[in-house]
C-alpha positions in Angstrom: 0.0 0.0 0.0 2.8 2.5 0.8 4.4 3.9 -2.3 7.8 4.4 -0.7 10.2 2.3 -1.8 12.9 3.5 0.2 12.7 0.7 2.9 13.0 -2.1 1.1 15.7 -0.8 -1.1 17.4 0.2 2.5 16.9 -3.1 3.8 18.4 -4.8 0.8 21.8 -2.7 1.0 21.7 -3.8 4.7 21.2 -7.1 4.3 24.1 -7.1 1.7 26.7 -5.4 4.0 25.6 -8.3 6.5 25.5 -11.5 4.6 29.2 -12.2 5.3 28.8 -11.2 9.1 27.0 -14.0 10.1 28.1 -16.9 11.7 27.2 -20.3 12.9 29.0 -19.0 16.1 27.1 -16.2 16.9 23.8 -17.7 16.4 23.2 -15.8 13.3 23.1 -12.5 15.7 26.5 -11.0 14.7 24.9 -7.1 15.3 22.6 -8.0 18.3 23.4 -4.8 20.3 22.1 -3.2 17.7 19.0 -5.3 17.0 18.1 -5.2 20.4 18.3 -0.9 20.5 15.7 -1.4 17.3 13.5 -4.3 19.4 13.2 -1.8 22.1 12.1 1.0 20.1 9.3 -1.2 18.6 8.1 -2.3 21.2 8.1 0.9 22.4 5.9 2.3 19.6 3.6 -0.9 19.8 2.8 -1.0 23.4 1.6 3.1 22.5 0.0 2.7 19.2 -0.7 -0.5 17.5 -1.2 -3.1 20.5 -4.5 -0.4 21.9 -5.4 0.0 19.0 -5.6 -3.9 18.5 -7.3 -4.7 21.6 -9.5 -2.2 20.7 -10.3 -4.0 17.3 -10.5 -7.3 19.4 -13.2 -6.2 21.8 -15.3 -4.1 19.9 -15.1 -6.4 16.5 -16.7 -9.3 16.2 -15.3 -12.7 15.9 -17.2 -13.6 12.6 -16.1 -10.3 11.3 -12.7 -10.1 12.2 -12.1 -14.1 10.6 -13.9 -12.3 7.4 -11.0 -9.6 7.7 -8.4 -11.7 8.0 -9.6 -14.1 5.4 -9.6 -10.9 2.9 -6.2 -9.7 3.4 -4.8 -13.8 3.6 -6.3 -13.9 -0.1 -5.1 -10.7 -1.6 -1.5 -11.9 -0.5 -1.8 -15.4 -1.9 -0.2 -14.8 -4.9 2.9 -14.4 -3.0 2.7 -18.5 -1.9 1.5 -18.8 -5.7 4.8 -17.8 -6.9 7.0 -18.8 -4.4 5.3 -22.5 -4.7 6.6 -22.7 -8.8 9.7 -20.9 -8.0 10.5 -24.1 -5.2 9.5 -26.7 -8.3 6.2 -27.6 -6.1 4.3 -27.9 -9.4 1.3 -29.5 -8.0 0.5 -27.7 -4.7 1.0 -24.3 -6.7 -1.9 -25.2 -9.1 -4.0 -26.2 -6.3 -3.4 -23.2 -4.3 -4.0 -21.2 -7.7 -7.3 -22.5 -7.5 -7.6 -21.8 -4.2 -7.4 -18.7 -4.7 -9.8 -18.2 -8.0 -12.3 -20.0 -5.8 -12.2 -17.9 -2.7 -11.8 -14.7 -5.3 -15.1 -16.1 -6.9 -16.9 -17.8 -4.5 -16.4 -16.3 -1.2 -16.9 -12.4 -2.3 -13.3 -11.3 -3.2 -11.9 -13.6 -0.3 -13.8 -12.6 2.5 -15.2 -16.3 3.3 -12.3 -19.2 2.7 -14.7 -21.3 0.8 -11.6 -23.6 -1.0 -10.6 -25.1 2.5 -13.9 -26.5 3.2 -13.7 -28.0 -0.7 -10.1 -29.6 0.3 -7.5 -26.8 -0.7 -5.5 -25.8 2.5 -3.6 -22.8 2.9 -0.1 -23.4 2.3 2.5 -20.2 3.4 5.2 -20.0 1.3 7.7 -16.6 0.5 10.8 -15.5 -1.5 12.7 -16.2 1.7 11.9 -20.4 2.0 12.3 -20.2 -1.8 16.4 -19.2 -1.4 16.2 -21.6 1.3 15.2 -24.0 -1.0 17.9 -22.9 -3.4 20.8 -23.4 -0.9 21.0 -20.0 0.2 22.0 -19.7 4.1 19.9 -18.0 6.5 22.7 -15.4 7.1 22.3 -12.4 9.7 19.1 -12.2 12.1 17.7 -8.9 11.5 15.1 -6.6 13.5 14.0 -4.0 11.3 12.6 -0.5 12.7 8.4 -1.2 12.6 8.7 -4.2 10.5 10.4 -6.8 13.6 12.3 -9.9 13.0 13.5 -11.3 9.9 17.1 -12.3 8.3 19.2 -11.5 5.3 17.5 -14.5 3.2 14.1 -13.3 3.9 14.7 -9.8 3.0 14.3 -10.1 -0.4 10.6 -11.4 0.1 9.6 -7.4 0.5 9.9 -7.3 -3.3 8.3 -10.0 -4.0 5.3 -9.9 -1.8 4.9 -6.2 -2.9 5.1 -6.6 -6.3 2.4 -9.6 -6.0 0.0 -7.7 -3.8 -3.2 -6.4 -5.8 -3.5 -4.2 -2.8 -0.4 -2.0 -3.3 -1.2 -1.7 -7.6 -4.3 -0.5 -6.8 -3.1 2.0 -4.2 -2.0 3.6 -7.4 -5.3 3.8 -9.1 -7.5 4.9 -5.8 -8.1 7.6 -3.7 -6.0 7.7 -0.3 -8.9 7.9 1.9 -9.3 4.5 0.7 -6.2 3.1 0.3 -5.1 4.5 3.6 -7.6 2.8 5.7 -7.6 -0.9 3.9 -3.6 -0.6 4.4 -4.2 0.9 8.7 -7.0 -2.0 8.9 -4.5 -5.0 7.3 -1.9 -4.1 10.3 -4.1 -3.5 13.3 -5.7 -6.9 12.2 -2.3 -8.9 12.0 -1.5 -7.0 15.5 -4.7 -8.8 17.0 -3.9 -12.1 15.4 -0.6 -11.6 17.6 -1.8 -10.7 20.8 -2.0 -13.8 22.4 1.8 -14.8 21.4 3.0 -11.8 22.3 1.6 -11.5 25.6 2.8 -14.8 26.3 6.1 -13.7 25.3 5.6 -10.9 28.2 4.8 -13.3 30.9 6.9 -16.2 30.6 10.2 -15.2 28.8 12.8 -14.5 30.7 14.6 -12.5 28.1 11.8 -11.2 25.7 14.8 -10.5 23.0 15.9 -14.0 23.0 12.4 -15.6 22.8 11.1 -13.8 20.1 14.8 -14.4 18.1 14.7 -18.5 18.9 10.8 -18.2 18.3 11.1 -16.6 14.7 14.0 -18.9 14.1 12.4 -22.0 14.6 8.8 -21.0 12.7 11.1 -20.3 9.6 12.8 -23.7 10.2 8.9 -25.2 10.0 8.0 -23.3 7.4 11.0 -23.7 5.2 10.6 -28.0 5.5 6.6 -28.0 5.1 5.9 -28.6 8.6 8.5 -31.8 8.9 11.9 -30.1 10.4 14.7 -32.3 10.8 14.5 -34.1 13.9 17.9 -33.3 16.6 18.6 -36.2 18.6 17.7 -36.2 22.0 19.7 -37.2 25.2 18.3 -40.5 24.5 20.0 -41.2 21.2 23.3 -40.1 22.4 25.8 -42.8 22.8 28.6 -41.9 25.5 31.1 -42.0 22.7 29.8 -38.6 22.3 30.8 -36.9 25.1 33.7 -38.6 26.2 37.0 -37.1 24.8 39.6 -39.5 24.4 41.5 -38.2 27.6 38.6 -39.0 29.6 37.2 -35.1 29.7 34.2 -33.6 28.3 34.3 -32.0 25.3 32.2 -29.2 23.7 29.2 -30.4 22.6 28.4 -31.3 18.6 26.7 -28.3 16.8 23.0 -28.5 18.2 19.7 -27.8 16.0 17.1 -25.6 17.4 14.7 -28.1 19.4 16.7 -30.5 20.8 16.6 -31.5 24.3 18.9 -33.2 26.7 17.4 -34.7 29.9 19.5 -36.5 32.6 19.3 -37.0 36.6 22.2 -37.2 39.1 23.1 -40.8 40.1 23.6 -41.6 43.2 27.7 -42.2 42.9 28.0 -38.4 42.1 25.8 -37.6 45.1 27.8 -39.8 47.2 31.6 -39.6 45.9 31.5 -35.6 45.5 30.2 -34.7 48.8 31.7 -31.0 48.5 30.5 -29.9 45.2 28.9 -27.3 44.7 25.5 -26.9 42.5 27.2 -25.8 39.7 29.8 -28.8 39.8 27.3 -31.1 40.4 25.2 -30.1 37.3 28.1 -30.4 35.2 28.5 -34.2 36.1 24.9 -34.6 34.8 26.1 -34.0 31.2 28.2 -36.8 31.7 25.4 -39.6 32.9 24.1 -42.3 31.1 20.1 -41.4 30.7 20.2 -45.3 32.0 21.0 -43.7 35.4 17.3 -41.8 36.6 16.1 -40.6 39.0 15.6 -44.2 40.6 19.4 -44.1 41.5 18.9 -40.9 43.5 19.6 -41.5 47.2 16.9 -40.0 49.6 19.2 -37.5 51.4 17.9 -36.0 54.9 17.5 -32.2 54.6 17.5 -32.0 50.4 14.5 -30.5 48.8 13.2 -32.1 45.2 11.8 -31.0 42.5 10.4 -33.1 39.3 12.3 -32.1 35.9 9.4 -32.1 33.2 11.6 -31.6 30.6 14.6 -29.8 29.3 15.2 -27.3 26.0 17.8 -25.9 24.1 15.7 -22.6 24.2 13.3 -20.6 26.1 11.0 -20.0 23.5 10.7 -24.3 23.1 10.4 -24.2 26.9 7.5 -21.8 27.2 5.9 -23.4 24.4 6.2 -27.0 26.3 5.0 -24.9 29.9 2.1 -23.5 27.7 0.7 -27.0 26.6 1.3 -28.8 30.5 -0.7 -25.7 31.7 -3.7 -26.6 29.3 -3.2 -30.3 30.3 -3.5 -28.6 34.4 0.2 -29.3 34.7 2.3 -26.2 36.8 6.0 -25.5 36.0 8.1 -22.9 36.1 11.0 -22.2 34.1 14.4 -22.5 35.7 17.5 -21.5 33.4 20.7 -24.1 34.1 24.1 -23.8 33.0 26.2 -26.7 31.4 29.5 -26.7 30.1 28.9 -23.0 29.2 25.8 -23.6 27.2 22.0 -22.8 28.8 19.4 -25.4 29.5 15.7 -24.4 30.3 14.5 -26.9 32.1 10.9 -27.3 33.7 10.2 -28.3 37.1 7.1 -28.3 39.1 6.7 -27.9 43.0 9.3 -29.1 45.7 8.8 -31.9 47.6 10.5 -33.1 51.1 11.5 -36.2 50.7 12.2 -38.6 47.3 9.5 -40.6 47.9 7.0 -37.5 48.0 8.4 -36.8 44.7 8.2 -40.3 43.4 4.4 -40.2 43.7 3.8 -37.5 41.8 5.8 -38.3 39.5 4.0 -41.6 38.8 0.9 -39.4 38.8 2.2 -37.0 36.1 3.4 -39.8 34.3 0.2 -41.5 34.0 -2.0 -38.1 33.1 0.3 -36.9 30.1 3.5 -38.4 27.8 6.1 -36.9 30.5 7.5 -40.4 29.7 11.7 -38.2 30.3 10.3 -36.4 33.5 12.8 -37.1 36.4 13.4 -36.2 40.4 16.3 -34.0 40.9 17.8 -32.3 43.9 16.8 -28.6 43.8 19.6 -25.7 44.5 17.0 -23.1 44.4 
């Protein structure tokens, strides 16, 4: 809708001056100081403008409406996934989504009811950005542009082509801007309601909102770019000890990690009982070096320790939160409790302290039998 091509043009220089920045060790986050300044101003400006404005929309707005909305501006942007779908040599689900959108064009009044889903075409989401993907491109620098958020140097490009595919913007040229302005105002304040939930989530639970939202993006783009089917990390499970175990007998660092892995391990009762002076930290390193054979049934019931039950454990917080959101639904309590190991953060989730192990043990058979906690484990807390 906005004539000015300045930004994108901007954005592309950027993203050319930082393609050779980033790095597999910096997380793809070679200029965080300075994408945090720009996360701070937009959030800023949201929490003033666009997030009252929103919630505004939200209350006043009807559901019914509001789907009708959304289903409007989801069709005039399809042409986006169109293209990207043939540029990515996905023949078939680019015809049918072609078709999806002639129908809903047709059929459901310029877009504004999704009548294709209901007739078996699903909404696929595909952009410029999951096309390079597709072509071997590498993700390259995480970005945060002023007012437009999170994106990277491989998505970038997507501004020109979602722009140049949008019936909306081309007919900016041809209509009045007491039209045009409006339609463009309503598109944002509706994708800011379609967002509230997330990011007040984001507000409550992350630890480091900066971080979440950065692993959060990251991950969605690694869904989107493999269809919903991401490569699968191994989990502590699969590790063999080979894999830890230098040759001299120490630990290593560990192998390069995919977003959503998880490692899960308890204390055994020989570390418990051989290192009677380490400290918390000391202690928690050892558990990178157990066998997940050794759970929490080798802990020793120690007078005067406190447990907890380890739900789970994640290579990120926004995998964490995610994982506390759906034990919350299921009536499950955690909290979040950040661990270091071997210089690298855990999130692990645990759930209330207990007094003695066999306290724990109970309700850990319970929370085993009410959900698939099937890794859970009883740990010592150092709270």
């Amino acid at each position: 809708m906005n004539r000015n091509h300045t930004l994108p043009v901007l954005a592309l220089l950027l993203a050319a001056m930082l393609s050779a920045c980033a790095t597999v060790q910096n997380n793809h986050d070679p200029i965080e100081p300075a994408n945090r300044v720009t996360d701070k101003v937009n959030d800023s400006i949201d929490r003033v403008t666009l997030k009252p404005v929103a919630k505004g929309y939200a209350a006043i707005v009807p559901r019914p409406i509001r789907r009708a909305v959304s289903n409007f501006y989801d069709n005039a942007t399809y042409a986006n996934t169109i293209l990207n779908d043939f540029l990515q040599g996905k023949g078939e689900q680019g015809s049918r989504d072609l078709i999806r959108f002639l129908i809903n064009t047709i059929l459901g009044a310029g877009g504004l009811v999704d009548v294709a889903s209901s007739m078996g075409f699903e909404r696929h989401e595909e952009d410029f950005g999951q096309t390079l993907a597709v072509w071997g491109v590498s993700q390259g620098a995480y970005l945060v542009y002023p007012l437009m958020g999170p994106n990277s140097v491989r998505k970038t490009p997507d501004f020109l082509t979602s722009t140049a595919t949008d019936p909306l913007f081309w007919a900016s040229f041809a209509l009045a801007p007491y039209i045009t302005i409006p339609v463009a105002a309503l598109k944002y304040i509706d994708q800011r309601a379609q967002l509230m939930e997330a990011s007040d989530m984001r507000d409550e639970l992350a630890l480091d909102p900066y971080v979440f939202t950065r692993e959060a993006y990251t991950q969605n783009r690694l869904y989107r770019i493999h269809d919903g089917n991401p490569p699968v990390s191994k989990t502590d499970d699969d590790w063999e000890d080979d894999d830890f175990d230098s040759p001299n007998g120490e630990i290593e660092e560990e192998p390069q990690l995919k977003p959503r892995i998880r490692m899960e391990s308890a204390p055994p009762a020989d570390i418990m009982q051989d290192q009677p002076q380490s400290s918390p930290t000391q202690v928690l390193d050892k558990v990178q070096e157990t066998s997940t054979d050794n759970r929490s049934s080798t802990l020793p019931d120690l007078q005067g320790k406190v447990y907890v039950i380890y739900l789970s454990s994640h290579y990120s917080e926004a995998e964490a939160a995610a994982e506390q959101g759906r034990l919350s639904r299921l009536g499950i309590q955690s909290k979040i409790y950040p661990v270091t190991i071997n210089k690298r953060v855990w999130y692990r989730l645990h759930n209330s302290k207990y007094a003695s192990k066999a306290e724990a043990s109970a309700q850990l058979k319970e929370l085993k039998a009410r959900s698939n906690l099937t890794g859970a484990w009883i740990g010592i807390s150092f709270e």
